[in-house]
Backbone bond lengths (Angstrom), bond angles and torsions (degrees), N, CA, C in turn:
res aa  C-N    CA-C-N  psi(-1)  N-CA   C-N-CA  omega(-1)  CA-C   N-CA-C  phi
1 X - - - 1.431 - - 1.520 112.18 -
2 X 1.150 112.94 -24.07 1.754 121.64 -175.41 1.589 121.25 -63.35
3 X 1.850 88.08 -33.19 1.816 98.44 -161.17 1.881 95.61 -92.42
4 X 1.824 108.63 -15.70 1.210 90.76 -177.45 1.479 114.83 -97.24
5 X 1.516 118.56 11.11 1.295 117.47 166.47 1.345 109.82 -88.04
6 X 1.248 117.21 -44.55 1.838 108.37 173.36 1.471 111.51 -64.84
7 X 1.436 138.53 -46.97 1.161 103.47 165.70 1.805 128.17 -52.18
8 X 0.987 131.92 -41.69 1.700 142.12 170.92 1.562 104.62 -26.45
9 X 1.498 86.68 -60.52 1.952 102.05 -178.69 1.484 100.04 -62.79
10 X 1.180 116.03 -65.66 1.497 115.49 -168.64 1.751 124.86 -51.15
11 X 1.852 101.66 -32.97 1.553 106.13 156.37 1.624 121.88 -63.07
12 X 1.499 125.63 -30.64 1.124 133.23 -112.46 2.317 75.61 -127.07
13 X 1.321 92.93 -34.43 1.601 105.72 -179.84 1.712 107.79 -67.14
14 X 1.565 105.71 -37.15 1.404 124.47 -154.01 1.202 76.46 -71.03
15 X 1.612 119.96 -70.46 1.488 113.92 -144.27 1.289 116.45 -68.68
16 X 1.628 122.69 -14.33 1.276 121.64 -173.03 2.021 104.37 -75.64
17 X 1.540 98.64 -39.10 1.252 98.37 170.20 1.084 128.07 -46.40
18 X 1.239 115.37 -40.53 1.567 144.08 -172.71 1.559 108.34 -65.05
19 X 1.400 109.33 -46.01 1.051 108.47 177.71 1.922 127.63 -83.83
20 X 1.209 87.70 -29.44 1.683 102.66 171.43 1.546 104.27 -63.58
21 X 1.336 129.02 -37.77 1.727 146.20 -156.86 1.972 73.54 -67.67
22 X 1.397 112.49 -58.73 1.452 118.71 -132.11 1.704 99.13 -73.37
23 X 1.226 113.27 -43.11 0.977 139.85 -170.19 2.215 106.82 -72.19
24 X 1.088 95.23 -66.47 1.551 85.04 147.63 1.508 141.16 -26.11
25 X 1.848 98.22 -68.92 1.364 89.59 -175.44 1.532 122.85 -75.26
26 X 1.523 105.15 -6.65 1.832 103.30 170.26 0.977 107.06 -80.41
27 X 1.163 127.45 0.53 1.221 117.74 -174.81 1.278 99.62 -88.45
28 X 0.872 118.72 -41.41 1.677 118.62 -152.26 2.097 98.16 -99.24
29 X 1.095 83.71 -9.36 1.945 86.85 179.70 1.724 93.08 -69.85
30 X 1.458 118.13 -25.74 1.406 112.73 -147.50 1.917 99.05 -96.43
31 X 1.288 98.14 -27.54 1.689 115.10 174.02 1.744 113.02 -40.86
32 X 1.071 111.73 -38.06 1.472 100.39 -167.04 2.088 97.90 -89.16
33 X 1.309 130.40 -25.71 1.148 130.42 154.61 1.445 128.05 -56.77
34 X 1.399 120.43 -12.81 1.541 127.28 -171.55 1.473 93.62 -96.72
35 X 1.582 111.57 -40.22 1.566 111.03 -167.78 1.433 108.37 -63.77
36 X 1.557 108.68 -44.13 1.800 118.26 -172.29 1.379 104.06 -86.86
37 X 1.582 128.27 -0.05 1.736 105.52 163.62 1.913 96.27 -104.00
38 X 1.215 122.48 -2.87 1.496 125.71 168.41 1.918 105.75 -62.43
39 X 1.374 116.43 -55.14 1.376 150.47 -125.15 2.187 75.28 -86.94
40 X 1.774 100.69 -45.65 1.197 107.49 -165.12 1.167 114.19 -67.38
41 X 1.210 102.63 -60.74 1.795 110.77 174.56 1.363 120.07 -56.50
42 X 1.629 124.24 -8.25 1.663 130.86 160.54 1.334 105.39 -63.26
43 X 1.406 103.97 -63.90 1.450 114.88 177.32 1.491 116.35 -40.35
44 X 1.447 101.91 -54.45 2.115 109.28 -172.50 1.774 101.42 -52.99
45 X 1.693 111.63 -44.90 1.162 106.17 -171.00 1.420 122.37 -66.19
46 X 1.484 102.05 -45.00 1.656 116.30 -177.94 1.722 97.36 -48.51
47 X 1.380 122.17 -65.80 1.737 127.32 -176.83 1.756 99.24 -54.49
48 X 0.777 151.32 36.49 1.623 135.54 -148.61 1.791 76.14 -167.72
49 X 0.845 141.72 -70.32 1.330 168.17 -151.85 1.980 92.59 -62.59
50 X 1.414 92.74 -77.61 1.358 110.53 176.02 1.202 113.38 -33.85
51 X 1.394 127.46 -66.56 1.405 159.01 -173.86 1.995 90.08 -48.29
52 X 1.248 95.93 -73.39 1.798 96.94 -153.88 1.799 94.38 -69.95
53 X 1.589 130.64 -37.02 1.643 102.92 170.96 1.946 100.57 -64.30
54 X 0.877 150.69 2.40 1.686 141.29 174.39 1.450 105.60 -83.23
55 X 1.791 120.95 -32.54 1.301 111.97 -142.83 1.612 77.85 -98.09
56 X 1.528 101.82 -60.15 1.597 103.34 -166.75 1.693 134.82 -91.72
57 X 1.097 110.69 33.35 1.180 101.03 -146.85 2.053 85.85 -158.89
58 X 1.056 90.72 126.92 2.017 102.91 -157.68 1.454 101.74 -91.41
59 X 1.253 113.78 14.45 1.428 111.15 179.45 1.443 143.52 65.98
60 X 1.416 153.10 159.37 1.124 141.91 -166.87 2.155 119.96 -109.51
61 X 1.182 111.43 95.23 1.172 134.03 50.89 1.867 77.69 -105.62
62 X 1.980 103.11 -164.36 1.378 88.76 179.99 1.441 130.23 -121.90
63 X 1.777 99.94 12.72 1.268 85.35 143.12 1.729 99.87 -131.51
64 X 1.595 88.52 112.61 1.530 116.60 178.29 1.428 118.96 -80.50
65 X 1.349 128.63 167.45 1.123 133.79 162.46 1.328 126.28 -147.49
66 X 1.362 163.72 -167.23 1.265 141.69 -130.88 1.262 103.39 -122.63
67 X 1.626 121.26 8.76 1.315 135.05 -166.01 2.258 101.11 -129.99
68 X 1.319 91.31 -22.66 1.543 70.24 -168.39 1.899 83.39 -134.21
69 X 1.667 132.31 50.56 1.097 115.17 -178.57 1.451 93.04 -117.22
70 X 1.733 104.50 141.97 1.495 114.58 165.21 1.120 136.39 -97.18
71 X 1.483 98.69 -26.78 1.627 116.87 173.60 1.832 107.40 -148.82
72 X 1.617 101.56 123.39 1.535 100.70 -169.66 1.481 103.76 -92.62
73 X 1.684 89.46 144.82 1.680 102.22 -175.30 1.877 88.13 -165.47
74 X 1.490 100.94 140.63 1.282 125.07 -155.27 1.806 113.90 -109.87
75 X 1.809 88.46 7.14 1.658 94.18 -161.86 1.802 95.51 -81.99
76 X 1.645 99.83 145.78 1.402 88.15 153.29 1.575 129.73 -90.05
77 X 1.309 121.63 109.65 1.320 149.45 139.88 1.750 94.97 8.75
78 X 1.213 93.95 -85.54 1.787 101.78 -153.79 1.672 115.12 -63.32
79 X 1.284 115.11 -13.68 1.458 122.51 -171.78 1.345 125.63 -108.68
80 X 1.758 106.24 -3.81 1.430 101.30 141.87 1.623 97.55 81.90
81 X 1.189 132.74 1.20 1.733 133.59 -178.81 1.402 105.40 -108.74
82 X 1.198 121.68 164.45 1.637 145.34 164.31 1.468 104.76 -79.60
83 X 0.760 118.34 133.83 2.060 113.94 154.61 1.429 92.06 93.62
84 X 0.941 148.79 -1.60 1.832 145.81 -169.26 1.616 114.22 -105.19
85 X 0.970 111.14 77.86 1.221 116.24 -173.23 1.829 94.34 -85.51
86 X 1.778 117.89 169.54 1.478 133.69 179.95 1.404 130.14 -116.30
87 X 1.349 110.29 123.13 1.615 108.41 -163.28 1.430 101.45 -55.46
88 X 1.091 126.10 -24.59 1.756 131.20 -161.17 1.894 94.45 -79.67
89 X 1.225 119.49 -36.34 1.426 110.24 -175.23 1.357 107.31 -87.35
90 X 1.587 124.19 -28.12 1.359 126.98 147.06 2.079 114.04 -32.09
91 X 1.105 95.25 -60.36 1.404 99.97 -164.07 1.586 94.73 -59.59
92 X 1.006 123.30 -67.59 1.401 145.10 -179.03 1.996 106.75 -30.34
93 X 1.603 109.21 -55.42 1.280 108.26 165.07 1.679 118.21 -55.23
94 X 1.266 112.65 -36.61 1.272 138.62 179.25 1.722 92.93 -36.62
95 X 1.528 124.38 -54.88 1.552 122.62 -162.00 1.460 102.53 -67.11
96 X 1.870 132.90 -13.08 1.431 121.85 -176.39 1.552 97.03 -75.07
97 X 1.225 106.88 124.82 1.356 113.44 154.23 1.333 125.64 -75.85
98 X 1.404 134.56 107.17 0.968 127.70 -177.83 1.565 118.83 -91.18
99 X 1.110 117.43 -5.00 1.643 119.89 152.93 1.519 117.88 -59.10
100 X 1.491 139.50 -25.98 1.044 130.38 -151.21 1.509 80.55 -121.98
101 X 1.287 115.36 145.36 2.079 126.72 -167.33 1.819 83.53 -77.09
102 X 0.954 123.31 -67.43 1.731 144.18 -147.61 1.818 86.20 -36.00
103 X 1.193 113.05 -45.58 1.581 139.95 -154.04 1.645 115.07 -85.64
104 X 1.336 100.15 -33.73 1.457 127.24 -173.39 1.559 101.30 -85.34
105 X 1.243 109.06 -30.96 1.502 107.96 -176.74 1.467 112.16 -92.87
106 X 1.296 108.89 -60.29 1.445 111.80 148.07 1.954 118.30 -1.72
107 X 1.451 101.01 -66.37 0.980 103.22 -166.51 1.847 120.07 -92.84
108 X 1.044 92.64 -10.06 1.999 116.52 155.74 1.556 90.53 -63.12
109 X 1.060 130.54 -90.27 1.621 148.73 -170.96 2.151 86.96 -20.87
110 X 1.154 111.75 -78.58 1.362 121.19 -161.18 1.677 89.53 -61.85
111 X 1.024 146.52 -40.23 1.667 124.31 -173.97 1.632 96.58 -93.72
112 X 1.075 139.86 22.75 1.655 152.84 -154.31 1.646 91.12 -3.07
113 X 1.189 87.74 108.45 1.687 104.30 174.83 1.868 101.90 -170.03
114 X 1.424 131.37 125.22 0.841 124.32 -158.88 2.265 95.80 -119.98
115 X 1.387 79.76 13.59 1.823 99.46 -177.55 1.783 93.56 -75.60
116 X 1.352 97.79 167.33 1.307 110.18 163.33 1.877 119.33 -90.06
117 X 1.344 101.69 110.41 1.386 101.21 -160.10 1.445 117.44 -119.54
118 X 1.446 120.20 128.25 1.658 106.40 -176.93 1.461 79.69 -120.64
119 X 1.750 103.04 160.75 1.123 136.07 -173.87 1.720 122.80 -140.71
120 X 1.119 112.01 133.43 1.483 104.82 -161.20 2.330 88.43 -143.91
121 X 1.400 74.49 147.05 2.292 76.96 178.18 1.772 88.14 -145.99
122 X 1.192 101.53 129.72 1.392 104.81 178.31 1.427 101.39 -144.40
123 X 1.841 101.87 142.43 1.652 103.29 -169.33 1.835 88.17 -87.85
124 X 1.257 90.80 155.03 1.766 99.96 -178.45 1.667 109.15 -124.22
125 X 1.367 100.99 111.01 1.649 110.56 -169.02 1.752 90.44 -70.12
126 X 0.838 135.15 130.70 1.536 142.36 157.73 1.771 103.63 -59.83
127 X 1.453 117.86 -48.38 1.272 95.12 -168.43 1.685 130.81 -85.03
128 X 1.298 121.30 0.03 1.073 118.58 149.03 1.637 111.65 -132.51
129 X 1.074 126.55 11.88 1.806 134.07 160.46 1.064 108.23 91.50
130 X 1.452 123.61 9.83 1.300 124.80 172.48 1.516 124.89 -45.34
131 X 1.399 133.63 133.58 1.244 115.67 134.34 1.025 144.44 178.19
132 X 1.326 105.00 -174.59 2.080 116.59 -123.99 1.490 80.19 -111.95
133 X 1.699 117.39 121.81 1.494 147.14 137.60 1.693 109.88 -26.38
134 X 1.752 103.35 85.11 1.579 100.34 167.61 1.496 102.50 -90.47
135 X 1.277 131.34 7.99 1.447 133.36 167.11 1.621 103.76 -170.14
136 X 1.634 86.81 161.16 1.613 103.29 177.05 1.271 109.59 -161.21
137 X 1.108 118.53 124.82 1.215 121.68 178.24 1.764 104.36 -133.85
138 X 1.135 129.54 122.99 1.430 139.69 157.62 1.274 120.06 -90.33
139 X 1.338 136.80 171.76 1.608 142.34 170.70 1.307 92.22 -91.73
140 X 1.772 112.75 128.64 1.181 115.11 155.98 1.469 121.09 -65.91
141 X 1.241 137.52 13.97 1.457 141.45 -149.32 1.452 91.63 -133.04
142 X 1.189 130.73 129.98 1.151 129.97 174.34 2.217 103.61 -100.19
143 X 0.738 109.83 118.30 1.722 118.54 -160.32 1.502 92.74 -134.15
144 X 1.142 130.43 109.35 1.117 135.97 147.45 1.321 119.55 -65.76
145 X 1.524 131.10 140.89 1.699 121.91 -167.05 1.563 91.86 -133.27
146 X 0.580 133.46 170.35 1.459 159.94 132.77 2.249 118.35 -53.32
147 X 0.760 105.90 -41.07 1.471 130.48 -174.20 1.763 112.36 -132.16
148 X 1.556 126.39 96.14 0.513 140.72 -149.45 1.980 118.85 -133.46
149 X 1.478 123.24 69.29 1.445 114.75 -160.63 1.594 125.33 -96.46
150 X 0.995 111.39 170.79 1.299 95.27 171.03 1.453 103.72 -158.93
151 X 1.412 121.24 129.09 1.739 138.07 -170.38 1.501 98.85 -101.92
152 X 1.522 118.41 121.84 1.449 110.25 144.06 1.502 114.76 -124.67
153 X 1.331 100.76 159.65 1.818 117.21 -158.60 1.619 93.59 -136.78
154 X 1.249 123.36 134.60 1.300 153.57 152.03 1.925 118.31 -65.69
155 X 1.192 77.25 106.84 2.100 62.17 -169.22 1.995 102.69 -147.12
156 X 0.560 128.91 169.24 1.549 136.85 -163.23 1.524 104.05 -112.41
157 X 1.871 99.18 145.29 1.560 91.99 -179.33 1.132 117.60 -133.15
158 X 1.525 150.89 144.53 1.421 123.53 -171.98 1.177 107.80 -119.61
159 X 1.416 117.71 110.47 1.345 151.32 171.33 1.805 114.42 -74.68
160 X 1.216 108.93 67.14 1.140 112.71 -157.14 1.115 135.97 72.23
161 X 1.407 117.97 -93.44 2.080 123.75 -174.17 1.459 76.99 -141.50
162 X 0.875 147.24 42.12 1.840 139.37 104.91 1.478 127.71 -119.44
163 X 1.329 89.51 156.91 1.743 98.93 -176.94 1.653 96.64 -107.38
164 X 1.260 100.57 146.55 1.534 121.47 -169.02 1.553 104.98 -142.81
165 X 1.659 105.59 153.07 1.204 102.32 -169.33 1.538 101.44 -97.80
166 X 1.417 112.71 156.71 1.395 120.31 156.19 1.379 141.89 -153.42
167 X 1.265 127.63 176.94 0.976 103.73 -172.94 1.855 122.98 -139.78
168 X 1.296 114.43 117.68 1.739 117.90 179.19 1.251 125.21 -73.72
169 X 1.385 110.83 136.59 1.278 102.45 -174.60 1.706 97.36 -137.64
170 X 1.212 118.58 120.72 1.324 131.14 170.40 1.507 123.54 -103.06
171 X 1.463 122.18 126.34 1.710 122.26 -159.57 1.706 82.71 -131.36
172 X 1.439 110.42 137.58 1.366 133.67 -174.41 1.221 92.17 -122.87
């Protein structure tokens, strides 16, 4: 009776091992997929982030210009709305050169993001969906990533004594 309880245990030991072994390694097969949809949603937020201080948020001081701005933000200040960004701070972004690095960083520094960031604002004609590049900015750095996003936002612009629609698009 002795030798057939240690074998029992000794089957009964195996399989638990067996099963702990099994159970482990799915586990850990699944680890490197949790890290890269984590890695993504940093990324979605950081571009998401970027996007909403540009749309809403009038910048530092706030009404800046391309000589005395600390932190860029595209909101208009004086009108008291969400989503209303200003052709004049458009124009004004307009002076970063994003061909020249010195300029490119510069302008990382002013949206504080030390990511590789292109930026694009385009007015969007509603009646045939056109649309026309009121800015562009690319990374002079060519960086291949692994994780790669891009946010666009619908937001309004006032081009003087009309409001026009447009649209941001931020790529992390």
């Amino acid at each position: 009776m002795k030798g057939q309880l240690t074998i029992e245990y000794l089957i009964s030991f195996g399989i638990f091992v067996t099963l702990i072994g099994y159970i482990y390694l799915s586990y850990t097969k699944n680890i490197p997929i949790f890290v890269d949809e984590v890695k993504k949603e940093v990324t979605r937020s950081e571009a998401f982030q970027i996007s909403e201080l540009l749309i809403n948020n009038p910048g530092e001081p706030s009404s800046w210009t391309f000589a005395t701005v600390k932190r860029i933000g595209l909101s208009n200040n004086t009108a008291g709305k969400q989503n209303l960004i200003t052709m004049n701070k458009i124009n004004e972004l307009s002076n970063f050169n994003c061909l020249v690095l010195s300029e490119y960083q510069s302008l990382q520094k002013k949206i504080a993001t030390s990511k590789q960031v292109s930026l694009f604002i385009l007015d969007v004609n509603t009646t045939d969906e056109v649309r026309t590049p009121l800015y562009t900015c690319k990374s002079p750095i060519i960086q291949k990533t692994a994780i790669n996003t891009t946010v666009r936002r619908l937001t309004a612009y006032n081009d003087g004594n009309l409001i026009k629609a447009a649209e941001i698009i931020v790529q992390v």
